[in-house]
Structures are given as C-alpha cells and as structure tokens.
C-alpha positions as semicolon CSV with decimal commas, in nm:
position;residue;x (nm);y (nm);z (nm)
1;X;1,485;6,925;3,793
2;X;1,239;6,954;4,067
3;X;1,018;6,726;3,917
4;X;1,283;6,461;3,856
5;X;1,377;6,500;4,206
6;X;1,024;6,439;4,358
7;X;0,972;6,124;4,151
8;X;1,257;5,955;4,351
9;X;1,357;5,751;4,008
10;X;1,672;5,893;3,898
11;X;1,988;6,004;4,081
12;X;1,976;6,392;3,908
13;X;2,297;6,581;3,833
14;X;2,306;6,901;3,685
15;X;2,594;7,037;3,458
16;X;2,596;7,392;3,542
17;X;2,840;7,712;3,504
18;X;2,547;7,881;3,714
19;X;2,577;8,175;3,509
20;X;2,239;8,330;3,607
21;X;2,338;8,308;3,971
22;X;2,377;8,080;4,283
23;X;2,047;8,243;4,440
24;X;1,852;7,940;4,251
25;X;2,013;7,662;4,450
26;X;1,899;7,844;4,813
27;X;1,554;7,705;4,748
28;X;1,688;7,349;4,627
29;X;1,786;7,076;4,829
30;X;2,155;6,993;4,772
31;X;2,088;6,660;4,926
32;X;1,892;6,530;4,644
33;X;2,118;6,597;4,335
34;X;2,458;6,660;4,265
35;X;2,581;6,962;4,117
36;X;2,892;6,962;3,813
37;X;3,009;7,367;3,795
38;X;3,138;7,337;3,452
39;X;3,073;7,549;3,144
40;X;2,904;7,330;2,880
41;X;3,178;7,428;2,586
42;X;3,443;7,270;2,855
43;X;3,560;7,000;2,633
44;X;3,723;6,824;2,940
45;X;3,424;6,902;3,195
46;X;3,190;6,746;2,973
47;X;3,419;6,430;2,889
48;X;3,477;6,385;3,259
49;X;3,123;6,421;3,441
50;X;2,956;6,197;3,146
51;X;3,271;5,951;3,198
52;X;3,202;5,942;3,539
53;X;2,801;5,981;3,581
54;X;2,697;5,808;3,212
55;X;2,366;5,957;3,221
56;X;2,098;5,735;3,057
57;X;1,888;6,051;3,011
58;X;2,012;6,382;2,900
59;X;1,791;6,710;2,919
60;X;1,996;6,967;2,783
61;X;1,873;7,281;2,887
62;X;2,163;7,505;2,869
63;X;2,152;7,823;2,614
64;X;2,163;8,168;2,585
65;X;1,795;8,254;2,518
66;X;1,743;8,629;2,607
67;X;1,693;8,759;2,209
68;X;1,867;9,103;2,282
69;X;2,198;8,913;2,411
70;X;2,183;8,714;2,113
71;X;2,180;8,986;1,908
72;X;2,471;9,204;2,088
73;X;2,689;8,889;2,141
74;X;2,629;8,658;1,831
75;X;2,959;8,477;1,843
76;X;2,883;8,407;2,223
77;X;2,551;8,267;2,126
78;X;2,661;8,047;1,883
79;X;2,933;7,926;2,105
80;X;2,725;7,849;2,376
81;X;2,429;7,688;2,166
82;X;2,627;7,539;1,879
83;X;2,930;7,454;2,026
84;X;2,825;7,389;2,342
85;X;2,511;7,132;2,246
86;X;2,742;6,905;1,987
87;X;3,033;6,906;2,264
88;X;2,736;6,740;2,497
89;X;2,673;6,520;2,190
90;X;3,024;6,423;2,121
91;X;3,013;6,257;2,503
92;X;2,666;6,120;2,571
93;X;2,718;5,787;2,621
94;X;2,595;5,581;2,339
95;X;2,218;5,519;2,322
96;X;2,125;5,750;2,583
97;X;1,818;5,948;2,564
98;X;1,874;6,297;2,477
99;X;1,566;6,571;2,508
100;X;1,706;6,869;2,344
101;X;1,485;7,193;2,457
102;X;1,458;7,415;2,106
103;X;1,285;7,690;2,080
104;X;0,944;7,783;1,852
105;X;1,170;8,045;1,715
106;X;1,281;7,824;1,487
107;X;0,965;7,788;1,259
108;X;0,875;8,062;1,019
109;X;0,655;8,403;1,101
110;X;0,283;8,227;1,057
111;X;-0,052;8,407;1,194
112;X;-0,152;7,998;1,196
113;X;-0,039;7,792;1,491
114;X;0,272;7,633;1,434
115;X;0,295;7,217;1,349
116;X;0,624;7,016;1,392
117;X;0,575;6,883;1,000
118;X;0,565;7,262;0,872
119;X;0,777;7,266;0,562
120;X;1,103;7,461;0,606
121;X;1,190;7,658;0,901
122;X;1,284;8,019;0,953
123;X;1,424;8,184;1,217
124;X;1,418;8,569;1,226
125;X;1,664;8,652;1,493
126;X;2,016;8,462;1,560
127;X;1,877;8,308;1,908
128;X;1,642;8,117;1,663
129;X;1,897;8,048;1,413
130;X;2,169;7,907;1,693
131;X;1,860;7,651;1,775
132;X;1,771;7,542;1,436
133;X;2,174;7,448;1,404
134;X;2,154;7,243;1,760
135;X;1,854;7,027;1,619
136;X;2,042;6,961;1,288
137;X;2,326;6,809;1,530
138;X;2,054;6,603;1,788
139;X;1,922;6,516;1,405
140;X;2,264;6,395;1,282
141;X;2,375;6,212;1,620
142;X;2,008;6,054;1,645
143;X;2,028;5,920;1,280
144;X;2,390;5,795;1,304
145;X;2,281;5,586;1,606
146;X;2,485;5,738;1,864
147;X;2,199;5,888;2,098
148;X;1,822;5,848;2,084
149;X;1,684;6,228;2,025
150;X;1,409;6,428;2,097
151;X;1,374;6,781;2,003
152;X;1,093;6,988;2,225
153;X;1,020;7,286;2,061
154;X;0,977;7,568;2,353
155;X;0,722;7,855;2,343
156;X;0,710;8,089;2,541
157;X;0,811;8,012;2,926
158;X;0,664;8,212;3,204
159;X;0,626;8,169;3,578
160;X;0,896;8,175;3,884
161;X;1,255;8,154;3,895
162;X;1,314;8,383;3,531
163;X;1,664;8,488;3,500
164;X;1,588;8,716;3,180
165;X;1,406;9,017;3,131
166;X;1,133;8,875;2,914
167;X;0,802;9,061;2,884
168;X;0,672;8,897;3,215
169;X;0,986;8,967;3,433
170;X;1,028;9,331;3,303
171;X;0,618;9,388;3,398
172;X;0,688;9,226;3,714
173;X;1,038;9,444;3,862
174;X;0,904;9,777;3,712
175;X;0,598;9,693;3,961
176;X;0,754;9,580;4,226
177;X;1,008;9,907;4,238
178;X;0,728;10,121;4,250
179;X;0,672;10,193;3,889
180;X;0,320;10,183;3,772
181;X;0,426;10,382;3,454
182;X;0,552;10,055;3,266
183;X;0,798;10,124;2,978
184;X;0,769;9,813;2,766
185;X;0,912;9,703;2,374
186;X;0,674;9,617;2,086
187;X;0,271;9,628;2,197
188;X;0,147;9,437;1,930
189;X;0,294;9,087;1,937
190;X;0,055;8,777;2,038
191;X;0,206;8,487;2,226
192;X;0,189;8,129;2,359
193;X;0,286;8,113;2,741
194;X;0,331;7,823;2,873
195;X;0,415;7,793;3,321
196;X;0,716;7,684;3,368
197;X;0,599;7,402;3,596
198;X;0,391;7,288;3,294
199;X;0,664;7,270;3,068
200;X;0,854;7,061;3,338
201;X;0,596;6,812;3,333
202;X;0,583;6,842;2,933
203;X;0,945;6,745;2,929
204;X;0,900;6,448;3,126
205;X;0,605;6,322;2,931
206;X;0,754;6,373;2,588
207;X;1,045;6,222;2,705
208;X;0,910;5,876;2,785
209;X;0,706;5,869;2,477
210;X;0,976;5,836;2,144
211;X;0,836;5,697;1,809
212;X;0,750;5,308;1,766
213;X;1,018;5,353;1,436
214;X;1,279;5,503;1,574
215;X;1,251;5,833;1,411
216;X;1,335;6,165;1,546
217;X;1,050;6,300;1,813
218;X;0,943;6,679;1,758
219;X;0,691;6,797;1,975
220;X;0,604;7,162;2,065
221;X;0,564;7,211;2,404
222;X;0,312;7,525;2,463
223;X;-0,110;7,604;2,491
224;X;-0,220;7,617;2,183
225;X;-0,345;7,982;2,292
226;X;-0,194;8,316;2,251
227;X;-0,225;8,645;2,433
228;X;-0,145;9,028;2,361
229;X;0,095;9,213;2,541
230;X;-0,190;9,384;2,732
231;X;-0,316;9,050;2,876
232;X;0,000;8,998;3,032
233;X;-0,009;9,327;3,171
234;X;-0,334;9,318;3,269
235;X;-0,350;9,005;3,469
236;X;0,026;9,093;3,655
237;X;-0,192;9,469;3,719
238;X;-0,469;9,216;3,860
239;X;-0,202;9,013;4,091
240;X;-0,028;9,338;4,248
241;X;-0,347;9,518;4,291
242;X;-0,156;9,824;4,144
243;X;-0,270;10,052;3,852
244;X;-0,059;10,090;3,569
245;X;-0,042;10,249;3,260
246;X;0,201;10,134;2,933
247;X;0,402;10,372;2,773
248;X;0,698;10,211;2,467
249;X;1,051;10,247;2,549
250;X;1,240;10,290;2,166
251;X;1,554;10,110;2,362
252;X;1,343;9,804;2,399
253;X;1,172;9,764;2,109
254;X;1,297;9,470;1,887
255;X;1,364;9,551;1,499
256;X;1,279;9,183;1,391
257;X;0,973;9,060;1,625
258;X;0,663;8,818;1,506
259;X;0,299;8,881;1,482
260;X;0,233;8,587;1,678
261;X;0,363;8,280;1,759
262;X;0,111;7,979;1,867
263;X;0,173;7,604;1,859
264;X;-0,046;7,340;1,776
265;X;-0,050;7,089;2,003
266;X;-0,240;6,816;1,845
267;X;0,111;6,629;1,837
268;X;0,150;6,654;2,214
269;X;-0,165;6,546;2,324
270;X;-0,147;6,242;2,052
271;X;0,202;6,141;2,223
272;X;0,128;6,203;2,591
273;X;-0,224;6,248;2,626
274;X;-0,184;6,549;2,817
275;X;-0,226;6,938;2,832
276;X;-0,088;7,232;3,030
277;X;-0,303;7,282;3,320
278;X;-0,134;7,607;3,449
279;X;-0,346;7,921;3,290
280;X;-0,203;8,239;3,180
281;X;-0,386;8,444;3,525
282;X;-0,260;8,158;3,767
283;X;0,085;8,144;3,647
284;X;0,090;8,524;3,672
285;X;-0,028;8,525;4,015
286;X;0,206;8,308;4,140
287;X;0,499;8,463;3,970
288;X;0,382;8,805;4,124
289;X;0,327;8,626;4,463
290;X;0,699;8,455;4,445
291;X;0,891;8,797;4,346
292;X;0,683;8,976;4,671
293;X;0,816;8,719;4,910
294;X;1,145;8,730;4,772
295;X;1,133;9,125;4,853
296;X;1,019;9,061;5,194
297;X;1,338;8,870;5,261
C-alpha cells in the first residue's frame, strides 16, 4: 500500500476489519488513502465500498495465514479465505484487475524449487488448502470473463510490520524480552524469504504484466534461495548483538511441516525482468532495528 501511495497514480483504499490491530495505521498517512472498516465476508460492506469506489485494480490481501490458527480454527479459515475471496469476486466490477496473493503452500512437498506449471498441487496443512480453493474461484471468475486474474504465489514473507508469530517474529520478541535461550518449533525446515518491501514491489510488477492471450497469470513471488532455521537465527543473533542458544519447544512444533520450500523464479524474471533486491541479513537487520525503536517508544 505504501508503494501504491508513493507512486501518486491511484487514489488507494483499503478494505480492512483491522483485525491485527490499529497500531499499523500510526505510521501511515491517513491523508493519502481512504480506509473501509469492514470484514471481507460482509456481503453488504463489500457490495457497497466496490459500488461506491469501483476499483479498476484489486489486490486482495486479506487471509488468515498463521498455519497454527488454521489448524485450531478451520471453519474460520475457510470462511475468511473461501468465503471471503469469492464474496470480493462476486462484486469486483467487471473487467477489473484482480491480483490474488496465494500462498507456495499450495504446491506439493518437493526438495526441487517449485514452478507455476508443476502438475497437480498439494497442500499439506488447511491454510494451504483454503488457498488452493481461492485460486480455483480467481480461475473460474477470470475464465468466465468477469475479472482479469492474477494469482501470485507467496513464499515466505519476512521483514517489518509482522502481525504473526512466524519463525522471524518469534526469534525477534524472545530477544528483545531478554531471552537469549530461544525456544523454537521444527529445526530442520529450509525456506525461501522474501522482504516484505520486495514482495510489494513484486506485486506491482506482476501486476502490470498479464499474458498477451488472456490466460490466467501465475507467478511465484520469492528468491529462488532457501535458508535453515539456523540462518535465520543466526543473522537476527548478528543484528541484536546478543548470544543465543536454540533449544525445541514440543508446543511449537508443527506435525505436518515441509523439507523445504523454494520457488523458481525463472517465470518472474521472464514477466517483469526483475529480482528481489532485499537479502536475507538486510531484511533481518532492519526488522531487528524496527522492533528496537518500537521498544524505545
């Protein structure tokens, strides 16, 4: 939204039932876009603000993404991203662009990195399966001509402003409360991180850059590099200038968790001609930098 903002092109309203807090519009100027508090299953809410705004763009954004809420609340999941991204559908205007942000979750457990075109798909958690069911809608409204869909598959986002106690996050608060003793879930599991100012600009750049046939646009969005757990810890250790040590906490540890998870981005950089330009150490830097102002305040 940021980014949007900056450019100056578009006026920007966000849809919003600011679940994760109000905190994140203190550093936003409410000046420059116009905020809708409405819960994205709102049948009404939805019909009004697209009745009165008809966006010509749509990011949809909203979801519950933390894996362990999915799990514990799987009807509230599938509410919010099933019922919640075809009730957006149902109202787009007609022909707007849609960017639907899915999730790499979505594609079967591979060691290889991960291609749009991989036969079949396999989700092994519900969060996954809850996205795989949005991009069947954005598919359906896309092919019936009522919207113009892209699907951006989403590895995984790290950097500022986190609202979920991802691996990052966790690292980060155990730190900055004083404890160097970090109790963590599964050790083993290899990642794609992508900055969350990277995958702003991703968005953007996929966005403008749909298929000369018309046809559906999939593109991951991540690195095309993965890291262990221990990188991650290592380079937020490096940041706080704290030693630490990693023991596993049996309440965090995931029954159903992946190997690794890596996209290709060959599609990306054919589409856009771009890459992420945030690394792993920088983007953990600043996030450690961010969350030590914010406890100065």
């Amino acid at each position: 939204m940021r980014q949007l903002i900056a450019e100056g092109e578009f006026d920007v309203h966000v849809l919003d039932n600011l679940a994760s807090g109000r905190h994140r519009l203190e550093a936003m100027d409410r000046g420059r876009f116009a905020l809708h508090e409405a819960d994205i299953r709102d049948d009404k809410a939805v019909a009004d603000v697209m009745r009165r705004v008809e966006p010509t763009v749509i990011f949809h954004l909203a979801a519950l993404h933390y894996i362990p809420a999915c799990e514990a609340a799987p009807g509230i999941a599938a509410s919010v991203n099933v019922a919640g991204t075809i009730n957006i559908l149902s109202k787009a205007p007609a022909k707007s662009r849609f960017i639907f942000a899915s999730t790499a979750a979505v594609y079967s457990p591979s060691a290889e990195a991960h291609r749009e075109d991989d036969i079949g798909s396999g989700p092994v958690d519900i969060y996954g399966l809850t996205k795989l069911h949005g991009e069947h809608f954005v598919r359906y409204y896309h092919q019936s001509g009522a919207i113009r869909g892209t699907i951006v598959r989403l590895f995984n986002v790290v950097g500022s402003g986190e609202t979920n106690p991802h691996l990052a996050p966790a690292i980060i608060e155990q730190l900055a409360s004083g404890d160097t003793q970090l109790r963590l879930g599964n050790l083993f599991p290899r990642r794609d991180y992508i900055d969350v100012e990277d995958a702003a600009k991703g968005f953007r750049l996929i966005a403008n850059s749909s298929p000369h046939d018309g046809s559906l646009n999939i593109c991951n969005l991540g690195t095309g590099r993965d890291h262990e757990v221990g990188d991650v810890v290592q380079l937020i250790a490096d940041a706080s200038g704290l030693g630490v040590s990693i023991s596993q906490d049996p309440g965090r540890v995931r029954a159903a968790d992946r190997p690794v998870l890596r996209a290709s981005v060959d599609r990306l950089r054919r589409l856009t001609g771009w890459s992420p330009q945030i690394d792993l150490k920088t983007s953990m830097r600043n996030a450690w930098a961010t969350r030590a102002e914010d406890k100065l305040r």
